[in-house]
N, C-alpha and C positions, 0 to 999 in steps of 0.2 A: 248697676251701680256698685261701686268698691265699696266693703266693711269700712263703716268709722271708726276711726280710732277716738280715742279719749282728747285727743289734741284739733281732731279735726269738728267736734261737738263741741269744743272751747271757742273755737273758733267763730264757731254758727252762733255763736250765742252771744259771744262779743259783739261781735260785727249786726247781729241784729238787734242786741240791745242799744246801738249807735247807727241805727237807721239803716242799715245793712249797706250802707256806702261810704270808701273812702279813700282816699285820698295816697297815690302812690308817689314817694320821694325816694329819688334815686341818692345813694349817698357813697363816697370814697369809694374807690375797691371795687364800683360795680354792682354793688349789692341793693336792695332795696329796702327800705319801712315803708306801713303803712299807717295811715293818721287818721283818726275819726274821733270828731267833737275833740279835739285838742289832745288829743291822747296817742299814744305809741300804741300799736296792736301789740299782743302779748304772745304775735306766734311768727312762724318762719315762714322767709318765700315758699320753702318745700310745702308749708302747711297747702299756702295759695295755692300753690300749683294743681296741689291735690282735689281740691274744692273745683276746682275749674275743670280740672279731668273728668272730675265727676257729677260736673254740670251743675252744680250748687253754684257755684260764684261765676265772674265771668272779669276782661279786664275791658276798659273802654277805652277807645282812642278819640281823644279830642282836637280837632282843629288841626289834624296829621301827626301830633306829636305821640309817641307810642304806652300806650298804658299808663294813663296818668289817673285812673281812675279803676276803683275795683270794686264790686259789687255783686247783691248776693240775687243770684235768681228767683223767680216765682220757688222752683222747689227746694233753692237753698232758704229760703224764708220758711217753705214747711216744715223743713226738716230739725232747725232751731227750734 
């Protein structure tokens, strides 16, 4: 597993203080946020990406459409 960074432990800790799932909107430009309990996440795709490299989060595909959904794994929940 890769060193956390201080951004990627902000991360864990948002996202599990908001159920550890949420909700991914594509916006202009190609870019993405993510939304949990009505709120903006407070970090970058690069954060996501990193979580997910590193097997904390993961993204989920609904009904075909591609990553609509983002969530944190068993051990991204231990590690928040």
């Amino acid at each position: 597993m890769i060193a956390l960074t201080s951004a990627h432990k902000q991360a864990l800790k948002w996202m599990s203080e908001r159920g550890g799932d949420a909700a991914v909107a594509r916006v202009k430009g190609g870019g993405r946020i993510y939304l949990a309990q009505g709120e903006h996440a407070p970090f970058m795709p690069s954060t996501a990406r990193a979580l997910i490299d590193a097997g904390l989060a993961e993204y989920i595909d609904v009904n075909g459409k591609k990553a609509v959904r983002f969530r944190l794994t068993d051990a991204g929940r231990k590690a928040a």
